[in-house]
C-alpha positions as CSV (number, residue, x, y, z in Angstrom):
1,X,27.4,-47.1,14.4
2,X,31.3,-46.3,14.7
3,X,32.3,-49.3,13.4
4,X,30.1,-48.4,9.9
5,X,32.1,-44.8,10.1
6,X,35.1,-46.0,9.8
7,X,34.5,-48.7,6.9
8,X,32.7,-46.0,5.3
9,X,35.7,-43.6,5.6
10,X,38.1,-46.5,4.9
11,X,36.1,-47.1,1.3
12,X,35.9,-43.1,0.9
13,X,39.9,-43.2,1.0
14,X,40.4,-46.2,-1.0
15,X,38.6,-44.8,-3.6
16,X,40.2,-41.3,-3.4
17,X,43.5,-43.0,-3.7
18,X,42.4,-45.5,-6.8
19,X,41.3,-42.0,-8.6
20,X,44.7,-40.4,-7.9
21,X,46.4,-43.3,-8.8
22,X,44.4,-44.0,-12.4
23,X,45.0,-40.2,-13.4
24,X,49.0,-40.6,-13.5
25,X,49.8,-42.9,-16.3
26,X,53.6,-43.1,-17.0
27,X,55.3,-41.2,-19.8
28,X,55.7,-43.1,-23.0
29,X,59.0,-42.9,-25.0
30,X,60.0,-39.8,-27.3
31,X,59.7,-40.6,-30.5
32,X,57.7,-39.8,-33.9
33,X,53.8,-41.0,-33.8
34,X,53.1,-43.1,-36.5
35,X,49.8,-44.2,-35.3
36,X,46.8,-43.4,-33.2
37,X,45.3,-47.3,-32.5
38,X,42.1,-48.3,-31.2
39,X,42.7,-51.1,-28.6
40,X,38.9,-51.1,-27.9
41,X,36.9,-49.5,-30.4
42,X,35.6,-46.9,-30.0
43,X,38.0,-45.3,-27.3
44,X,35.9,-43.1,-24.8
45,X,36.7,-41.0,-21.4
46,X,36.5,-44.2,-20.0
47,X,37.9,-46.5,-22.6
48,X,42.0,-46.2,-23.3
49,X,43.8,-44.1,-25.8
50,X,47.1,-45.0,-27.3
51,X,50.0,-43.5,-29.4
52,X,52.6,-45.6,-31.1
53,X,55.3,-43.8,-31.6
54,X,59.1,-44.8,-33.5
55,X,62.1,-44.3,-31.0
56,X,65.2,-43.0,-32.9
57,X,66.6,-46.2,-32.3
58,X,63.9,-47.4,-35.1
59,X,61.4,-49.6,-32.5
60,X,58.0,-48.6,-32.6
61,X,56.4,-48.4,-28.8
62,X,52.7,-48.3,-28.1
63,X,51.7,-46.6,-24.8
64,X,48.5,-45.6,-23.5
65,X,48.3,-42.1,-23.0
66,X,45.0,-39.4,-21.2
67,X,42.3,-38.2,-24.2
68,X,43.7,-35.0,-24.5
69,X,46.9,-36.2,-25.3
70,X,45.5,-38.7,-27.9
71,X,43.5,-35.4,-29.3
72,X,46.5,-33.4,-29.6
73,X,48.9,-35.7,-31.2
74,X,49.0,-36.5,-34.5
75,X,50.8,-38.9,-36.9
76,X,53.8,-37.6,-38.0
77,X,54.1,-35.3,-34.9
78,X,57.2,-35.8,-32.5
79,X,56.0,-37.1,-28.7
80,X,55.6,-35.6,-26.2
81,X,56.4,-32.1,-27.8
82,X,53.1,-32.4,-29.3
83,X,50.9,-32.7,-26.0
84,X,52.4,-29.2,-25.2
85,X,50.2,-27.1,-27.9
């Protein structure tokens, strides 16, 4: 009976942990978005959301960014001062 505690707490954390991790997806570069693409149509909560944006070096980056961030940019709108509003 202990022994199933602690692999059920020890799945309980891992899980917390996988959560926290998922939730923090890393910044993508400043820039101008010039498009909104669907990697896997359509995009869902649980599906990703991405931006491409063009640096002021000229490349164009694609990043994944959360939902409301995807909502709240649009093309032609300068990232990340956009996900502020």
């Amino acid at each position: 009976m202990n022994a199933r505690r602690i692999t059920v707490g020890l799945s309980t954390a891992a899980l917390a942990l996988g959560l926290l991790t998922g939730c923090s997806l890393p910044e993508g570069p400043a820039g101008v978005v010039v498009a909104k693409p669907y990697r896997t149509f359509p995009a869902s909560k649980a599906r990703p959301y991405f931006l491409t944006v063009r640096t002021p070096d000229g490349e164009q980056k694609s990043f994944q960014v959360h939902v409301k961030n995807y909502r709240r940019c649009d093309v032609n709108e300068n990232y990340p001062a956009c996900t502020r509003t």
